[in-house]
C-alpha positions in Angstrom: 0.0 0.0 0.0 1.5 3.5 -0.5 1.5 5.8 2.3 0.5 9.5 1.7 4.1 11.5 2.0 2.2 14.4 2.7 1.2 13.5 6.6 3.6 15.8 8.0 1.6 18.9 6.9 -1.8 17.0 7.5 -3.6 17.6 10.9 -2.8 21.4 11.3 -4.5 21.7 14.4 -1.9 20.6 15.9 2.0 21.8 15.9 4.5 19.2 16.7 5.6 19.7 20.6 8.7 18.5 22.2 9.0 17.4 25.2 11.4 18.0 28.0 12.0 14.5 29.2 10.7 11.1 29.6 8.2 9.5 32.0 10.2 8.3 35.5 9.3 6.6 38.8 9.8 8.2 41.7 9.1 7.1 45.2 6.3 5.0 44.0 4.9 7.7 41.8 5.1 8.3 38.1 6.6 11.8 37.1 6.7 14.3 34.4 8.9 17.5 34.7 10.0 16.4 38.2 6.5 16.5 39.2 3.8 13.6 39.7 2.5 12.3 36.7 -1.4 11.2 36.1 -3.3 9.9 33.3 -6.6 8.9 32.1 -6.4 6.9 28.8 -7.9 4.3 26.7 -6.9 1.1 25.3 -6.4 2.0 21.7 -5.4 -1.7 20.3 -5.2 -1.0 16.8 -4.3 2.6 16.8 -0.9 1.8 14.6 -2.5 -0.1 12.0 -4.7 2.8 11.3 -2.9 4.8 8.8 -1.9 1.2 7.1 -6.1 0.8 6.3 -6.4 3.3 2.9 -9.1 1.4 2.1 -11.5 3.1 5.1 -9.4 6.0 5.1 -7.6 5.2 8.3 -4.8 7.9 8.4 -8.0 10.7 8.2 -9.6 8.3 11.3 -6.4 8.4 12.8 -6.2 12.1 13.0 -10.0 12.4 13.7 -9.9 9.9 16.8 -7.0 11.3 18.3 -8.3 14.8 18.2 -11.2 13.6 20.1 -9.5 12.2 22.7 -7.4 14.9 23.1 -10.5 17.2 23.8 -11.8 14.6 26.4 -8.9 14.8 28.1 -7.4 11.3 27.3 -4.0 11.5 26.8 -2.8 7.7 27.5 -3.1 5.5 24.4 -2.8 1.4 25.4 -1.9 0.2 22.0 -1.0 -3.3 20.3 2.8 -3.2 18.8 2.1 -7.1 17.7 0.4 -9.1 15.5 1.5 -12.7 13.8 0.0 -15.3 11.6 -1.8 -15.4 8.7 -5.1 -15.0 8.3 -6.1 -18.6 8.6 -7.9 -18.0 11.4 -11.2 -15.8 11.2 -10.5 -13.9 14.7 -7.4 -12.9 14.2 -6.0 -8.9 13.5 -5.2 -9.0 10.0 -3.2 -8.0 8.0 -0.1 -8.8 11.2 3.3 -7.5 11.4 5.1 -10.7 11.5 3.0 -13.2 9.0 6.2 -15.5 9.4 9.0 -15.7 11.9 11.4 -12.6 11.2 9.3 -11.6 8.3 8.0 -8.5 9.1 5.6 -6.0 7.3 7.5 -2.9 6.7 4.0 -0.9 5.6 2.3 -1.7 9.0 5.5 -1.0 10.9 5.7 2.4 8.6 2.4 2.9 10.1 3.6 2.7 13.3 6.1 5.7 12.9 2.8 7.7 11.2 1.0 6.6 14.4 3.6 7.6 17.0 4.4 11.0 15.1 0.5 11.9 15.2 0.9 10.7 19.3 3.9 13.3 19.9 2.1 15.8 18.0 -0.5 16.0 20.6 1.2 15.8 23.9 -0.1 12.2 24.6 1.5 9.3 25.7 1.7 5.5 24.5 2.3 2.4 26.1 3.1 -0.3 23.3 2.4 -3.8 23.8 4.8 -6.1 22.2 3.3 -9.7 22.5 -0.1 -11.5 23.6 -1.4 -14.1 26.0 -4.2 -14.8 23.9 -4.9 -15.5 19.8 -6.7 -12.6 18.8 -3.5 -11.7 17.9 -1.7 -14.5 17.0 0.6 -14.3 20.3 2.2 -17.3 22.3 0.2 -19.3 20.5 1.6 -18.4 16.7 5.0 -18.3 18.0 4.6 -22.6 19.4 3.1 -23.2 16.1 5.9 -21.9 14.2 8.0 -24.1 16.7 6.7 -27.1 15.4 4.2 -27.9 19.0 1.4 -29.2 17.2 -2.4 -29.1 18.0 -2.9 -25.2 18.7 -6.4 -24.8 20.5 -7.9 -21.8 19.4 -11.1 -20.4 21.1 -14.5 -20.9 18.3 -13.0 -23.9 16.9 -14.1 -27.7 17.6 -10.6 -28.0 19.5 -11.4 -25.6 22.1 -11.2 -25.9 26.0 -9.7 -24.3 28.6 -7.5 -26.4 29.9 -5.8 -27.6 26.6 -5.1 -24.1 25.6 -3.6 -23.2 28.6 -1.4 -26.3 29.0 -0.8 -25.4 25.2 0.3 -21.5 26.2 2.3 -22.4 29.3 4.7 -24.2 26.7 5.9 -20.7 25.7 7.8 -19.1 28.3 10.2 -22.7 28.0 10.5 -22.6 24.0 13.7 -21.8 22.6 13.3 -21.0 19.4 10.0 -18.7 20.0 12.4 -16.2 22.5 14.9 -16.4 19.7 11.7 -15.1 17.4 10.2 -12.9 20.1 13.9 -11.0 20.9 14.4 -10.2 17.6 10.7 -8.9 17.1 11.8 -6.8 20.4 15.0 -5.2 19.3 13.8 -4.5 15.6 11.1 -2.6 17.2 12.9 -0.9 20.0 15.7 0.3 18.3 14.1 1.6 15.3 14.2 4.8 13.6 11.1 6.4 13.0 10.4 6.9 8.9 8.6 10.4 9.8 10.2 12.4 12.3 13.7 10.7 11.9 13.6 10.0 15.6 14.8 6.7 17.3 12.1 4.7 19.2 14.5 5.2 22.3 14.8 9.0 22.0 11.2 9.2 21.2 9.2 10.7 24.4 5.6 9.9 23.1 6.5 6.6 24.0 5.4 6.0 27.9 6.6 2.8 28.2 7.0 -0.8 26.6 5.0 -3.9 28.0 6.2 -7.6 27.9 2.9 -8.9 26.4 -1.2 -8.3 26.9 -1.8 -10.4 30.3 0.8 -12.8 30.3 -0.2 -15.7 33.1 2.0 -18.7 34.0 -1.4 -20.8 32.9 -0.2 -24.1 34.5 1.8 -24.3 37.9 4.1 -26.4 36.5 5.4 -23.1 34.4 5.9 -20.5 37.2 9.0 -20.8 37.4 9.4 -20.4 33.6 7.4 -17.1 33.5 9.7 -15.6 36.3 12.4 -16.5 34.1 11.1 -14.7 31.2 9.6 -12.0 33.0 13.4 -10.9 34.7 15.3 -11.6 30.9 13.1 -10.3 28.7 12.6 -7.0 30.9 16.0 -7.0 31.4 17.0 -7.2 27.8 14.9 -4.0 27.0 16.3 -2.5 29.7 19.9 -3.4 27.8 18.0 -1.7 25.0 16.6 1.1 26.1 17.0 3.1 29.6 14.7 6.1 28.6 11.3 4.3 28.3 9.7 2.2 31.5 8.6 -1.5 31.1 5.5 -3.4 32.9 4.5 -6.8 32.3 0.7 -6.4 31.2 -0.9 -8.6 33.5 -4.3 -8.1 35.0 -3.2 -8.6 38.5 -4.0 -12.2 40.9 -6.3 -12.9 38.3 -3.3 -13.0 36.0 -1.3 -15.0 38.7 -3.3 -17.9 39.9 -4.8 -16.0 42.9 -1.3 -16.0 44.0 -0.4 -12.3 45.3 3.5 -13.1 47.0 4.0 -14.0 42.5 2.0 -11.0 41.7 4.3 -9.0 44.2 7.7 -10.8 43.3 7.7 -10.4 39.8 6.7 -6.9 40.1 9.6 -5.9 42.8 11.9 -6.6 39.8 14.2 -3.3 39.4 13.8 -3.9 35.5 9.9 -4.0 36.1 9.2 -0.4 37.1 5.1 -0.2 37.7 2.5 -2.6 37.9 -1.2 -3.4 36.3 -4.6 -4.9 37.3 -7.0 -4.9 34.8 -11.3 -5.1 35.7 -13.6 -8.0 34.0 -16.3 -8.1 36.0 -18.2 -10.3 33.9 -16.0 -12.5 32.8 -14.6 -13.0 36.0 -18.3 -13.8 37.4 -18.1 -11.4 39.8 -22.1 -11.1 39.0 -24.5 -13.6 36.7 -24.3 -11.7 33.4 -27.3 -9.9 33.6 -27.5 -6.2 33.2 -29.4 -5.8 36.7 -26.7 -7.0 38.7 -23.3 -5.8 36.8 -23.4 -2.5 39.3 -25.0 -4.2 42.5 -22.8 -4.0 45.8 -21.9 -7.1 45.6 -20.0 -6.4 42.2 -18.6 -3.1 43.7 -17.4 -4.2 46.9 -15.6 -7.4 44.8 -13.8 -4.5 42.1 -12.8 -2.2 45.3 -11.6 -5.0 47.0 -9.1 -6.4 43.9 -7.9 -2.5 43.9 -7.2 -1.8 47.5 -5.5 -5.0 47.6 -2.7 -4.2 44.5 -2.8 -0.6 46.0 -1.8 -2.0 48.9 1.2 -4.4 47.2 2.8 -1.5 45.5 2.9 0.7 48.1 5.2 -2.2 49.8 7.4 -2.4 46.8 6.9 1.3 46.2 5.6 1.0 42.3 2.9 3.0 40.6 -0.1 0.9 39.9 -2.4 1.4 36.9 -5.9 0.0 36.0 -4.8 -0.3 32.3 -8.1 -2.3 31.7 -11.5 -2.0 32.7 -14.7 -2.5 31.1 -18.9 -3.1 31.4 -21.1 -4.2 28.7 -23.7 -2.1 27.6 -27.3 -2.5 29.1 -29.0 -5.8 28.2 -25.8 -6.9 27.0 -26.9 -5.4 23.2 -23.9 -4.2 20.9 -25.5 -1.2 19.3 -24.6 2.2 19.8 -28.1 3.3 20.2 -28.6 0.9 23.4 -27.7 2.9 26.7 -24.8 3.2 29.1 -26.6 3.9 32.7 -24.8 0.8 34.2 -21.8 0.9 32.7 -20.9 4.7 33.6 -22.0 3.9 36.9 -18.8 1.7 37.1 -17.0 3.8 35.2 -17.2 6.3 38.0 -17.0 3.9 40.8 -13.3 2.7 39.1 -11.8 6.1 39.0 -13.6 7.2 43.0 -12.3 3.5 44.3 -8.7 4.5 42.2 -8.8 8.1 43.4 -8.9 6.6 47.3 -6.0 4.3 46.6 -3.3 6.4 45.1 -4.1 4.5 41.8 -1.7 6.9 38.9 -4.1 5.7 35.4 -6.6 4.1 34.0 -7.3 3.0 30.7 -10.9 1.7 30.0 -11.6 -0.5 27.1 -11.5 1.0 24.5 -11.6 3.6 22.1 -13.6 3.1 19.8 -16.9 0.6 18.9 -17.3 1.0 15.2 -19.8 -1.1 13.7 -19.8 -1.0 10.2 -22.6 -1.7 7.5 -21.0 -4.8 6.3 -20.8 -6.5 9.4 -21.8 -9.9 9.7 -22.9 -12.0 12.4 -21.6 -9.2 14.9 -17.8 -10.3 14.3 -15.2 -8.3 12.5 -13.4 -9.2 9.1 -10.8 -9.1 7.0 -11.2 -5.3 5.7 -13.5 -4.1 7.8 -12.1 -1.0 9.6 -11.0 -1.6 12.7 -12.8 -1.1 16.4 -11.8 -1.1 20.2 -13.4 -4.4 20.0 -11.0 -7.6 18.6 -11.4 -10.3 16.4 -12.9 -12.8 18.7 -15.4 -10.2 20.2 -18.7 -9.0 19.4 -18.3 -5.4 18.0 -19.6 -2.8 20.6 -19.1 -5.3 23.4 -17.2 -3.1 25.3 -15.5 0.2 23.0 -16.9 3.3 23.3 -18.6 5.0 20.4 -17.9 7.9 19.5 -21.5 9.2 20.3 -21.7 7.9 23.6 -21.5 11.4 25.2 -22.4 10.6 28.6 -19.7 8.4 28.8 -17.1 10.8 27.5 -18.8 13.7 29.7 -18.0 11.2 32.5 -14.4 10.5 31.2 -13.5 14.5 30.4 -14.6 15.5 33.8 -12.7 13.0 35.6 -9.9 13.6 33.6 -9.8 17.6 34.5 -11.4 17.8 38.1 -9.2 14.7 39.6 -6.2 14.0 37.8 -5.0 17.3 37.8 -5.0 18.0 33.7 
């Protein structure tokens, strides 16, 4: 696909800004010009491969979504910096950065620089993610099969169970040749040099911070000790790259770690680990039933106050920043369409950031910006050229993203953003 060479004089309201220095931790607090550093944000999965997507005029959408946010006071972008496989598999991103091992799409990746420069322009702030648990994305998962580990259970198939896939997954942290793979994928991208601006990914202060993968768990007990392992090199070896940006894990806190909070708290004591994340799935989870009634009843509450005080109370000990980089409610009765409404859901909304406030919590990202749901849509589930939404793959669009027109939601959102995080 050819890229427009023109971007750099493209979004005029906006002059590129320069910032002074990088995003630090200290004394358990993030900070920005020497002085403590909050952030409301959004998780923004497919924000690079915008600009990449001519066919529904994603660099305009680009421009046009980060505007947005920017007015609403969101200036924290979680986005996905991965992708692998082919497109074999129905719920997978496509078209990926890496269809083969060490192959990687130099378009997309250009897309990347497009996406980062627009960042920058706007005095926001992105954490990249650079692998995935799960195989919306290809992730672990693509990386065994390249390995030769046969029989990969992936979630809507006839194969699928729970168990299998996570004895499956487990397998990673211990495979040779996928670290060899996933190393490479993390130096190509760390130390590269940015097509538009001419800046290296290691100078570039748009960049918050790199993450190890999107909820990385153990899976089995018999592969603990493994994902310590991995955990300390691989954060290590960024480190090695790159001592301007921070690095976190991604995972979604005890729920990540097999209920097990002394792991949760050891791997995030690691110097080369320098904040930690919990992520809110009340549904999932089965915090509640699944009906619409009972997603905001006090028994849901009191279960999503409880998981933060008790990480609040774990990095105080090991004096690291915590952030809720993942948090989200369907919409009422559980319907996808942007018409249906949002009473329970921004009463969550608000209890998360009140519960966060009272716990020293330093950003949240809800999930996500934005639920597109195009005309050609079929059977609720995103496709191969469809534009892309804050929903993935192997999710219902407008599960849980944000439309655009939701405007009680981003009411909610702007005024927490200027009244309590000090914007």
């Amino acid at each position: 696909m050819k890229l427009v060479f023109s971007i750099l004089f493209l979004c005029l309201s906006f002059t590129t800004w320069t910032q002074n220095n990088f995003i630090d931790v200290k004394d358990g607090e993030f900070t920005h010009h020497n002085r403590p550093y909050t952030f409301i944000g959004s998780n923004y999965w497919y924000g690079g491969f915008l600009s990449f997507d001519s066919l529904n005029n994603g660099y305009q959408r680009l421009c046009q979504e980060l505007d947005f946010l920017n007015s609403h006071g969101v200036t924290n972008l979680r986005v996905l910096f991965s992708g692998e496989g082919d497109s074999s598999y129905p719920y997978r991103v496509y078209p990926s950065v890496q269809e083969k091992p060490m192959q990687y799409n130099m378009a997309l990746l250009k897309s990347f620089d497009i996406f980062l420069h627009e960042v920058s322009k706007r005095n926001m702030k992105a954490v990249l993610v650079l692998n995935n648990n799960w195989e919306w994305s290809g992730g672990f998962g693509q990386y065994l099969e390249w390995a030769g580990y046969s029989n990969p259970i992936l979630l809507k198939t006839p194969l699928w169970d729970w168990d299998k896939y996570s004895s499956y997954i487990s397998q990673f942290y211990d495979c040779d040749s996928c670290q060899i793979w996933y190393r490479n994928w993390i130096k190509k991208i760390v130390t590269r040099k940015n097509t538009i601006n001419n800046k290296r990914y290691i100078e570039d202060e748009a960049i918050m911070s790199w993450q190890l993968a999107n909820e990385p768990r153990p899976m089995k007990k018999s592969a603990i000790d493994d994902y310590k392992r991995w955990i300390l090199e691989t954060s290590s070896y960024i480190k090695s790259l790159d001592s301007n940006h921070l690095v976190s894990v991604g995972v979604e806190g005890i729920i990540g770690t097999a209920m097990d909070t002394s792991l949760f708290k050891e791997i995030h004591s690691l110097p080369s680990i320098d904040y930690a994340t919990i992520h809110l799935w009340p549904k999932t989870w089965r915090w509640y039933n699944g009906e619409t009634l009972h997603s905001t009843t006090d028994t849901t509450l009191e279960k999503t106050k409880n998981y933060i005080q008790l990480h609040s109370q774990i990095c105080k000990k090991i004096k690291k920043p915590l952030v809720i980089e993942e948090f989200g409610l369907h919409r009422d009765a559980n319907l996808f369409s942007e018409f249906s409404s949002t009473i329970n859901r921004n009463k969550y909304y608000q209890y998360v950031f009140d519960i966060g406030q009272l716990n020293s919590v330093s950003g949240y990202n809800f999930w996500g910006a934005f639920a597109l749901r195009d005309k050609r849509l079929s059977q609720n589930f995103w496709s191969t050229g469809l534009p892309y939404g804050a929903d993935p793959p192997q999710e219902e669009q407008g599960l849980y993203g944000v439309f655009i027109s939701d405007t009680s939601t981003w009411k909610l959102i702007k005024n927490f953003s200027s009244e309590k995080a000090g914007f």
